[in-house]
C-alpha positions in Angstrom: 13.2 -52.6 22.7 14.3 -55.7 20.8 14.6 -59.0 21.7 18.2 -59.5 21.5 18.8 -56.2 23.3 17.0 -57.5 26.0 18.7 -60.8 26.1 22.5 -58.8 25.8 21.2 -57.3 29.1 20.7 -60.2 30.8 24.0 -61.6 29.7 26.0 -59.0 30.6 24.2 -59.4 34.2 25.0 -63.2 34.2 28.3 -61.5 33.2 29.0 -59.4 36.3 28.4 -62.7 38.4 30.4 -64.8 36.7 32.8 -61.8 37.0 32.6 -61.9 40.9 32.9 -65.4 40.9 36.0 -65.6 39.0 37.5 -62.5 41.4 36.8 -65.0 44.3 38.4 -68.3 42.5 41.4 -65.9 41.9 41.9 -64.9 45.9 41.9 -68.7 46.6 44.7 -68.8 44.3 46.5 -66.6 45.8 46.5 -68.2 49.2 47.3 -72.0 48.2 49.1 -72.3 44.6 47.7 -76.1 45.3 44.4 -77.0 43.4 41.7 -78.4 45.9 39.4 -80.4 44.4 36.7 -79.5 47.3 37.4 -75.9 46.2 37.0 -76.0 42.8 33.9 -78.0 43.2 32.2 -75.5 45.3 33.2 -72.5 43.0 31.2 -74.8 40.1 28.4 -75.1 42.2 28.8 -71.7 43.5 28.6 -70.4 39.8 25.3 -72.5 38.8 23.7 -71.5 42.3 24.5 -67.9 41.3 23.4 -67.8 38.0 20.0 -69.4 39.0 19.8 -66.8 41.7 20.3 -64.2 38.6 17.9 -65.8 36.2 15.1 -66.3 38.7 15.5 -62.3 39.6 15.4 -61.5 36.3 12.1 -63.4 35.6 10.7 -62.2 38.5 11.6 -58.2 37.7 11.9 -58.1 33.8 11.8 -54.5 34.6 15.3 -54.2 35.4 16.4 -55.2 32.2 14.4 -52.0 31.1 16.6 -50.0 33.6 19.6 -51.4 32.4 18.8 -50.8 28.7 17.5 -47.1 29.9 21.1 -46.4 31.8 22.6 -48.1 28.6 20.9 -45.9 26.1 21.6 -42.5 28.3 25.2 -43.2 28.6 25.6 -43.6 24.9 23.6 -40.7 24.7 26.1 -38.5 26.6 28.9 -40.0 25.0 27.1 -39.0 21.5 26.9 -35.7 22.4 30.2 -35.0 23.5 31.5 -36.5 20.6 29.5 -34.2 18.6 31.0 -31.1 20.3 34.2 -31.8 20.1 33.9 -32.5 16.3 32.2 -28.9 15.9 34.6 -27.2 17.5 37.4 -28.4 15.4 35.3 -28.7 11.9 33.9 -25.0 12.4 34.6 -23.2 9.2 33.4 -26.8 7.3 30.4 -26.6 9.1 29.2 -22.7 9.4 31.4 -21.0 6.7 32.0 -23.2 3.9 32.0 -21.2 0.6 29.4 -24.0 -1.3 26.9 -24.2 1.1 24.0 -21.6 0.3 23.2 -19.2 2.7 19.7 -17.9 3.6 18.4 -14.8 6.1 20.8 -12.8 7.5 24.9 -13.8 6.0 26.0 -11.7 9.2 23.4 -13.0 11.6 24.3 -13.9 15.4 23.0 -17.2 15.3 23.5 -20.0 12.7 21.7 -23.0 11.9 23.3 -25.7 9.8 20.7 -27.9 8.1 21.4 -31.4 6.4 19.0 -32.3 3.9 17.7 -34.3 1.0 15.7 -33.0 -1.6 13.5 -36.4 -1.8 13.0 -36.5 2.0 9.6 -35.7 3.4 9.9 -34.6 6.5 13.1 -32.3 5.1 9.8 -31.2 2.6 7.8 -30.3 5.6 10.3 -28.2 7.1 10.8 -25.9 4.5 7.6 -24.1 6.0 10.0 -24.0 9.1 12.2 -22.7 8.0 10.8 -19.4 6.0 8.5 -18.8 9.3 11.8 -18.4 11.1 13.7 -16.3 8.8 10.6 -14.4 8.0 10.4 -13.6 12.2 14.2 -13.4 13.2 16.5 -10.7 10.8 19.0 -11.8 12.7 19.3 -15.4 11.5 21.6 -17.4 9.5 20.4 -20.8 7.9 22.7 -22.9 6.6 21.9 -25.6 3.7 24.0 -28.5 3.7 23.0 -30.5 1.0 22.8 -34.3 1.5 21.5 -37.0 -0.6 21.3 -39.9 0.9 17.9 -41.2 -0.9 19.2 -42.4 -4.2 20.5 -41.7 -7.4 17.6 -39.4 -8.0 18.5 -37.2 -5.1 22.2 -37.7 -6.1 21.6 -36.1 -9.1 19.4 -33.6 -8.4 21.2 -32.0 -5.9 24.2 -31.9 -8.5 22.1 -29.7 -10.7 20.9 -27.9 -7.7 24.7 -27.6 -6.6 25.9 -26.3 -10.3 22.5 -23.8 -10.5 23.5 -21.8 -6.9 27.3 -21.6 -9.0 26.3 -20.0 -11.8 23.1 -18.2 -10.8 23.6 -17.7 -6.6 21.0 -14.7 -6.1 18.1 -17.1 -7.8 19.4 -20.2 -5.5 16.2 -19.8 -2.7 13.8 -19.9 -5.5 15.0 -22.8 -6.9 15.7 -24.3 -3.4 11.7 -23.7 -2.4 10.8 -24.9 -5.8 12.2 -28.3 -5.8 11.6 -28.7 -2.3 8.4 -27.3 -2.2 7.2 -29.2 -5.0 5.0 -32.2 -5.2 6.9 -35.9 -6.4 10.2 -37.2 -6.9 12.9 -35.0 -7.1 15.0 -35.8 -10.4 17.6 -34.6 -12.5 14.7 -34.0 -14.9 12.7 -31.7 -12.3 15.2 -29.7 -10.8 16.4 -28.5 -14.8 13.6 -27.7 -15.3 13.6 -25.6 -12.5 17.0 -24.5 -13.4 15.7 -23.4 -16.9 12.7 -21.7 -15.9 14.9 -19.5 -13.2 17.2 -18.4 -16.7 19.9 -20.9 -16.5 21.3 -22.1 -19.4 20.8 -25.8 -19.6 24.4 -26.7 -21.2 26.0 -24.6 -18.7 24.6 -26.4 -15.9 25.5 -29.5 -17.3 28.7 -28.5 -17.6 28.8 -27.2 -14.0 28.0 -30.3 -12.3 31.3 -32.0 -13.9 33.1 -29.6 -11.7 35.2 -31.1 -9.1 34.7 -28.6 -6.8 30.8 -29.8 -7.1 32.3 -33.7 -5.9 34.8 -32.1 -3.7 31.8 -30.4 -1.4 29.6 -33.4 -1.7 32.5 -35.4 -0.1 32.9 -32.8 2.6 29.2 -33.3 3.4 29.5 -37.0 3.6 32.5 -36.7 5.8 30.9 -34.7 8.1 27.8 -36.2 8.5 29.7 -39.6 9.3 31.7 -37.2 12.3 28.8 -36.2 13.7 26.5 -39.7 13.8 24.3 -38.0 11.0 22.8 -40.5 9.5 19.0 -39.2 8.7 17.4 -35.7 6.8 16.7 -33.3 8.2 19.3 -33.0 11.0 20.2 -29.3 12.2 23.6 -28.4 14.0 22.6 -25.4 16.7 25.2 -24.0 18.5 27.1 -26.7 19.7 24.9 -29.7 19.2 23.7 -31.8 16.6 19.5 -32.0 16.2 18.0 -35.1 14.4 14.7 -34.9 12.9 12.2 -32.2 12.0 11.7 -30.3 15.2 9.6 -28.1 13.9 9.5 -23.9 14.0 8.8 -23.0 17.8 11.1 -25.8 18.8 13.7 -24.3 17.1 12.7 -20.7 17.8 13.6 -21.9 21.7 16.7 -23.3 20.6 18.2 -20.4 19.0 16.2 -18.1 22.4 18.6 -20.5 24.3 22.2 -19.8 22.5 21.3 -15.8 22.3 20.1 -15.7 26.2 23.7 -17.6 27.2 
């Protein structure tokens, strides 16, 4: 925890008392409209005798501004999440069934999971392995690639080609997908053509391709929709009804999917 997050704590404890103090001033006003000097003098003192009382606690049991920040962090928490379902439920087809996202495993499968990714991202890199272990072991899976560069103009630029190869040359698109992925270095617009070339694509067709605006249209949508749901890291899954940051790895998301199927 940070400094200043600590610090905010113990404000907004200072706060309340000052809070409770100002309540009280405020029923005394309410009795005599009449300032009284012996009155406001006390609620001065009152205040300072208050906020030593607070300060000397909070010296004396730091750890409370650890269960404040805690209650803080679960609250937000559980405001996140809700926030998140809500925005699934009414971005559904932009989110599981949108025509330019590729599709791997099974395209009728029970259970879909929407991944956000970047094609210069490491631990994204070390998930692919995740990934093909789960569609290798569940027939009945869907995987959805939402693609997501957030890690430069490299990645920019490489998921455009990546974007114009699955348009003209869809049945090849895993390949490519594992290759550029699975392959060692940067991801550029350099690597993933060459990719695109090795896989048969013709090279001025997919330069062509990525002027599309269709191509822009879906990276927008992405964008969008990561900013709905508080996405702001690769990998991040959506399962079910939640969002999932980070790389969670194959039998955590194996128990995941167990969960949504056994509802």
């Amino acid at each position: 925890m940070t400094k200043v997050t600590l610090v905010a704590a113990a404000a907004g404890l200072v706060g309340v008392a000052a809070f409770a103090l100002g309540y009280q001033a405020g029923r005394t006003e309410l009795v005599s409209a009449a300032p009284d000097m012996s009155t406001m003098t006390a609620s001065t003192t009152d205040r300072a005798e208050i906020e030593g009382i607070v300060r000397n606690y909070l010296i004396n049991n730091p750890e409370v501004m650890l269960e404040v920040q805690t209650a803080l962090n679960a609250k937000q928490e559980a405001a996140q999440k809700e926030a998140s379902t809500q925005v699934i439920s009414e971005n559904k087809d932009k989110i599981f069934l949108s025509p330019m996202d590729a599709v791997f495993g099974n395209p009728s499968g029970d259970v879909t999971i929407v991944e956000f990714f970047d094609y210069n991202c490491g631990y994204c890199k070390k998930a692919l392995p995740d990934m093909d272990a789960l569609l290798k072991s569940d027939p009945n899976l869907r995987f959805v690639m939402k693609e997501f560069p957030i890690l430069g103009a490299d990645s920019t630029r490489a998921h455009m080609v990546a974007k114009a190869f699955k348009a003209l040359m869809p049945e090849k698109y895993l390949e490519f997908h594992r290759d550029l992925l699975g392959g060692e270095g940067r991801a550029t617009e350099e690597s993933a053509m060459a990719i695109a070339v090795k896989l048969g694509a013709n090279e001025a067709q997919v330069r062509e391709k990525m002027k599309a605006p269709e191509i822009a249209a879906a990276f927008r949508d992405n964008y969008e929709l990561a900013n709905s749901l508080s996405i702001t890291g690769t990998p991040s899954y959506v399962v079910g009804n939640e969002v999932v940051p980070g790389a969670l790895g194959a039998d955590a998301l194996a128990e995941r999917i167990s969960h949504i199927r056994n509802k």
